[in-house]
ZAMARGU-4260 file (C-alpha; in steps of 0.2 Angstrom, whole numbers, plus 5000, padded with zeros to 4 digits):
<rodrens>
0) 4924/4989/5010 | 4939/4975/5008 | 4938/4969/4991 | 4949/4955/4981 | 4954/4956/4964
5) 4958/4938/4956 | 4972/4941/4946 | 4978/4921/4943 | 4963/4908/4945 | 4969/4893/4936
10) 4984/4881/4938 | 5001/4874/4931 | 4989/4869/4915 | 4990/4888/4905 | 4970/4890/4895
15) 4965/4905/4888 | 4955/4912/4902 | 4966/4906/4917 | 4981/4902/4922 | 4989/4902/4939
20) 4987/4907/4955 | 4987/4928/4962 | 4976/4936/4971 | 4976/4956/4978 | 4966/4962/4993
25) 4963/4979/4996 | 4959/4981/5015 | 4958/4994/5025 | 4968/5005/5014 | 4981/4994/5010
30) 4985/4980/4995 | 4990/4965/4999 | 4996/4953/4986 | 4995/4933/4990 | 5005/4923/4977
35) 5012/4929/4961 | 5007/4916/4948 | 5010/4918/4927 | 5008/4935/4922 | 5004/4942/4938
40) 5011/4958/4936 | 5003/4961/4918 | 4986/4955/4925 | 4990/4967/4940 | 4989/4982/4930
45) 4973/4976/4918 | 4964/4975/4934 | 4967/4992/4937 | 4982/4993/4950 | 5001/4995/4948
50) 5015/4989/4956 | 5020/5002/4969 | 5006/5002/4976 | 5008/4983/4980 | 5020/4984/4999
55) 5017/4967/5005 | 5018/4949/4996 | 5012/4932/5002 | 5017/4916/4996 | 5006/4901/5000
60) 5021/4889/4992 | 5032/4888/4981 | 5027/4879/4966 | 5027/4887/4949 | 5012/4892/4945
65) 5012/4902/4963 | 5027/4913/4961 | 5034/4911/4943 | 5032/4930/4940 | 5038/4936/4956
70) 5055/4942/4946 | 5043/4950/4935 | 5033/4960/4950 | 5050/4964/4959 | 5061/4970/4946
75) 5046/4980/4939 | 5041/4987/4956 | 5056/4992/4957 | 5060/5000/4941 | 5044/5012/4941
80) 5047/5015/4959 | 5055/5036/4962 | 5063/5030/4978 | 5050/5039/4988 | 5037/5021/4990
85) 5038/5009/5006 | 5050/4996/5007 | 5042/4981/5001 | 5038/4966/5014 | 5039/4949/5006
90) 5032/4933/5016 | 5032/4916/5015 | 5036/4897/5021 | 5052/4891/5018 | 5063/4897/5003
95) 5054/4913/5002 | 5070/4920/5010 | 5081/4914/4997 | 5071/4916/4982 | 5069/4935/4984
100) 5085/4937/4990 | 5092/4925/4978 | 5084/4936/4961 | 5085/4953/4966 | 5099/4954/4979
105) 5116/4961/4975 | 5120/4944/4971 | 5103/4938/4964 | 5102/4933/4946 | 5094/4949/4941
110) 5107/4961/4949 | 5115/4963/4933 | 5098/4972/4926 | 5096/4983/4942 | 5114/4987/4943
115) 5114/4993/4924 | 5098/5002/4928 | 5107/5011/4941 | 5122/5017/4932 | 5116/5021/4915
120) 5112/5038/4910 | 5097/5035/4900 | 5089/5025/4915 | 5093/5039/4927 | 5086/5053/4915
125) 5070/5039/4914 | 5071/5038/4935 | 5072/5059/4935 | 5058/5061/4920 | 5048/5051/4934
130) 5050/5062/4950 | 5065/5052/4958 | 5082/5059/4964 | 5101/5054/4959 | 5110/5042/4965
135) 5097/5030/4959 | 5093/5018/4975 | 5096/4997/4974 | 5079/4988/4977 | 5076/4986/4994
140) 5066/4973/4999 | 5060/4963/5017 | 5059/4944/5015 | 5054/4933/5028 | 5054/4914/5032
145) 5035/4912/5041 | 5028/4897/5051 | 5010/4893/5054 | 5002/4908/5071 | 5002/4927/5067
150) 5012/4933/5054 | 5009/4951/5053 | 4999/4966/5057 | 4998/4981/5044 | 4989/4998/5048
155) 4972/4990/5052 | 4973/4974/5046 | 4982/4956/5055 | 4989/4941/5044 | 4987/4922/5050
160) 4994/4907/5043 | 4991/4888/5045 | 4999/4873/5040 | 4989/4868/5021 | 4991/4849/5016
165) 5000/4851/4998 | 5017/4845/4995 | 5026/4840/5010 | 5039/4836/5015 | 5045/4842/4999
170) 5039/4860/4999 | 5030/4867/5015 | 5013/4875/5012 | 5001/4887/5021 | 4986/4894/5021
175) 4983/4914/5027 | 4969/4923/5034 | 4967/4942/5034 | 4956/4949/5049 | 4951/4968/5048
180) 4936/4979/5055 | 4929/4974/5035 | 4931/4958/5037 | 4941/4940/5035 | 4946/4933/5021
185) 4954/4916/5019 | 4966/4909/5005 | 4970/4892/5005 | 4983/4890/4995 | 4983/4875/4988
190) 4978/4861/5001 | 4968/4846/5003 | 4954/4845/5015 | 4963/4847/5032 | 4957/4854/5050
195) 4970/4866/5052 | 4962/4875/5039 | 4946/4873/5042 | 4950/4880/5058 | 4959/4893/5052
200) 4942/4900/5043 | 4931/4898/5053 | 4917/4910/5053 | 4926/4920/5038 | 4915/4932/5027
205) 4926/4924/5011 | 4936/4909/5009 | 4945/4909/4993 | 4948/4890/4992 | 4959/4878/4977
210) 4945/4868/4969 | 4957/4858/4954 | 4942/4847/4949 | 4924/4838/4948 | 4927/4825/4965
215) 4923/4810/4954 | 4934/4814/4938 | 4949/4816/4953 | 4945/4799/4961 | 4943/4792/4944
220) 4960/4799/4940 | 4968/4796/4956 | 4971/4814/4961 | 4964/4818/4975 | 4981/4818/4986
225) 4986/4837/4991 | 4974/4844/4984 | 4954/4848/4986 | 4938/4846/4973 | 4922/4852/4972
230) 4915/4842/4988 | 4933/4843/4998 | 4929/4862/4996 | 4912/4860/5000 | 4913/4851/5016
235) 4928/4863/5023 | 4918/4880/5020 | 4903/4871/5028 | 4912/4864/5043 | 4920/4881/5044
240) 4903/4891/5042 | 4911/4903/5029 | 4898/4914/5024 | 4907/4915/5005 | 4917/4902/4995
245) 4926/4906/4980 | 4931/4892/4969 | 4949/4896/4964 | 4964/4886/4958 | 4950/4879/4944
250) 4959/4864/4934 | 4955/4864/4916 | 4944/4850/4915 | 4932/4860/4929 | 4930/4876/4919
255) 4921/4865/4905 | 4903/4864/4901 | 4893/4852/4908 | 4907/4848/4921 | 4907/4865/4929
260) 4887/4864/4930 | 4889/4849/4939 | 4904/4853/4950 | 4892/4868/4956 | 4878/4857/4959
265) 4889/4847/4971 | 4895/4861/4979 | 4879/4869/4981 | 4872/4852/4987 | 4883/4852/5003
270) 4889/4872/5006 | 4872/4884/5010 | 4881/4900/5009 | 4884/4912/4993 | 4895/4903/4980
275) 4908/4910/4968 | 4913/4903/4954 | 4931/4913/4948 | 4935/4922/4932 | 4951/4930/4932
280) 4951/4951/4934 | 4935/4945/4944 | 4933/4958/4959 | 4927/4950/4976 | 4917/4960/4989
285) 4921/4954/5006
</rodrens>
């Protein structure tokens, strides 16, 4: 069974019991990491996982709170690695390229770490202790630049993208979808209601969508553009026929009582399949 581990379910605002945006999917033997938000990487390994065993990263975008701890996950992957674990693949709209590249090339602005790490007796002894071989390999990592259509297949398992409506034209957003013989699985990204994702999920057994607030405190607050609330969400998992939403993305105003009671209501009021309401470290049967 596919299964998604919340790793980040909040947004730029950092609370106690969210902050960011990661989520892991095991399928069909694989884990598939989308977005790397605050402390992904220490979250990571509280839910049970660890780095290496992490070969493929999608970004939805690339605001803060979405990738801020991707230095974190990279350099750490790499550092536990024993030079013996695949070559991680790195996905994503525009700047994904140059960000990975950019931190942990042999000119990125952590090369000075790696580079030490290499060369310094006490790392390689550490490299050795683990089960790795001298010379110490460089990371070696695949980014790619991806546009809306296939993105990828893995072992048993094929990646789709749409366009998402978030930040243009000043950062490129999408959405993903993950079909395997377990099941689809949709992430949003952050997004305001649109069709392309809608079409996108259509029929999904789990749509993990950004929900940033109660509909009327955003119209109230005039911040509705880019982004979806309770009914936006609502009426995309309907329209789509998703058999699961998870509300992710959850602003900090949404997570208190009695707004979240409310924001539930609305949601139930419009969606008639099963309905998630996200914790982080929250596991997610698909």
């Amino acid at each position: 069974m596919a299964q998604v581990h919340i790793l980040g379910g909040g947004t730029p605002t950092p609370t106690p019991e969210r902050f960011g945006s990661s989520f892991v999917a095991e399928v069909a033997g694989e884990k598939v990491m989308v977005d790397c938000g605050p402390a992904a990487t220490h979250k990571l390994v509280k839910a049970g996982l660890w780095p290496t065993e992490i070969d493929y990263v999608f970004f939805t975008h690339h605001h803060f709170d979405h990738d801020v701890d991707f230095p974190c996950f990279l350099l750490c992957r790499w550092d536990q690695s024993i030079g013996k674990e695949n070559t991680l693949q790195v996905f994503g709209p525009t700047l994904t390229e140059h960000l990975t590249y950019g931190i942990i090339g042999e000119d990125g602005v952590f090369a000075h770490d790696w580079k030490a790490r290499v060369s310094h007796p006490t790392s390689q002894q550490v490299h050795l202790n683990r089960g790795g071989t001298l010379p110490r390999k460089p990371p070696e990592v695949m980014a790619k630049d991806v546009a809306p259509g296939r993105v990828f297949s893995g072992r048993d398992w094929e990646m789709t993208a749409s366009r998402a409506e978030h930040a243009q034209p000043w950062l490129d957003s999408l959405a993903y979808r993950i079909d395997s013989p377990e099941g689809s699985i949709v992430f949003t990204g952050d997004t305001e209601p649109c069709q392309p994702v809608v079409d996108l999920a259509r029929n999904a057994d789990v749509m993990f969508c950004m929900c940033w607030d109660d509909e009327s405190a955003m119209e109230a607050n005039n911040e509705g553009k880019g982004v979806c609330g309770t009914l936006g969400a609502a009426r995309m998992a309907q329209e789509a026929g998703v058999k699961k939403l998870v509300l992710a993305h959850l602003g900090p105003n949404l997570t208190r009582h009695p707004v979240m009671e409310k924001g539930i209501g609305d949601v139930k009021s419009l969606y008639e399949g099963e309905l998630v309401f996200s914790e982080e470290l929250l596991v997610v049967d698909v």
